[in-house]
N, C-alpha and C positions, 0 to 999 in steps of 0.2 A: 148761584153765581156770586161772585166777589166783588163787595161792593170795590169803590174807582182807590178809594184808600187805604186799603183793607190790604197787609202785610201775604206773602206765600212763602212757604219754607222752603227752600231746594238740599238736595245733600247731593255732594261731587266728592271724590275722591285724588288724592294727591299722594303719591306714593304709599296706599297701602291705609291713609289716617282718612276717615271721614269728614268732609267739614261742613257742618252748618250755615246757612247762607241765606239771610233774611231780607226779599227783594219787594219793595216798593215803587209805585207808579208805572208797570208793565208798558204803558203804551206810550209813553213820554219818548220824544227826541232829545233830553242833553240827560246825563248821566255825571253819577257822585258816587264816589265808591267810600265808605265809612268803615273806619277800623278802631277799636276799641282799645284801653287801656289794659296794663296787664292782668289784675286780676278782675276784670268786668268779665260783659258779654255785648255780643252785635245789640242785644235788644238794648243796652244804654240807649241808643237814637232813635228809640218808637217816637218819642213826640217830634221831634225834630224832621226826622224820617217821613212821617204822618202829614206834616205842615209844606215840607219841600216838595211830597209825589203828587202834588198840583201840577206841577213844572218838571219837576225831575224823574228820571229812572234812579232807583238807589237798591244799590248792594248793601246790606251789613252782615258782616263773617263773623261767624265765633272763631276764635283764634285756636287752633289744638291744643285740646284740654282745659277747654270752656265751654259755658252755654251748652250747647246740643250735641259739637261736634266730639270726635270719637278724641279718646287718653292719647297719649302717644305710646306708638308700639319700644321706640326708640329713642328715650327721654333724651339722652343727648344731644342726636341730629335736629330731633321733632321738637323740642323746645328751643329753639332759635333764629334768630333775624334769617339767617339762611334758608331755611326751610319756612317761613312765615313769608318770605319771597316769594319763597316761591309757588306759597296757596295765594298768593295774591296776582300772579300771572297768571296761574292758572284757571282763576275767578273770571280774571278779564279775559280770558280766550274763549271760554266756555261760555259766557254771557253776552260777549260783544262788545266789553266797553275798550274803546281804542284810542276814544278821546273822552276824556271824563275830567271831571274837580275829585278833591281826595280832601276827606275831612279825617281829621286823626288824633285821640285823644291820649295825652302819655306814649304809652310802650307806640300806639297806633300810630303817632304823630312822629316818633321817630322811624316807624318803617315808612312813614309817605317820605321822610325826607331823604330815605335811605332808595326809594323804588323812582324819585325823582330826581336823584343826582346818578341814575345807573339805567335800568331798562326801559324807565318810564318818563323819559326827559321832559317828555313834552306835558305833563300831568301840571293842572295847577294847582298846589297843595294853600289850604284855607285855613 
């Protein structure tokens, strides 16, 4: 059994690309979806991740062709704010988060600000 802080892997699929998906605090009621810098990975936010899943439910993605998740089949489409969209709706549809905070580092920071001025209005980016 898993102890209450202790990280679970998920892998989901988004058009075809595998992605990585590093989830924290399973049983928690408010939720933070964590998106990394360009050339990182989800796992940048172990400690922080580790500290917050007292209180929080937390997602951290490797971004296509990072960390764990699958190259891109289609370097053009798949390496882009467009297509990093849309792994990131896809994250929150699949996981449930509908009301979450969004922490975001670099490349991460500009798709919070790009998934809260567009499908994710209501997101509070930190």
């Amino acid at each position: 059994m898993l102890g209450q802080n202790e990280p679970v892997s998920h892998y989901i699929q988004v058009d075809g690309c595998e992605i990585h998906v590093t989830e924290w605090g399973l049983d928690k009621p408010h939720a933070i979806l964590m998106w990394h810098g360009l050339a990182r990975t989800g796992r940048d936010f172990d400690h922080i991740a580790q500290a917050l899943s007292k209180h929080y439910r937390i997602l951290c993605p490797d971004t296509p062709g990072r960390g764990l998740s699958q190259w891109a089949n289609d370097p053009e489409k798949q390496y882009s704010f467009d297509f990093y969209e849309k792994v990131a709706l896809k994250i929150c549809e699949i996981f449930g988060f509908y009301s979450f905070d969004y922490i975001g580092t670099s490349m991460g920071g500009a798709l919070g600000i790009r998934l809260a001025s567009g499908p994710l209005k209501t997101v509070s980016i930190i």
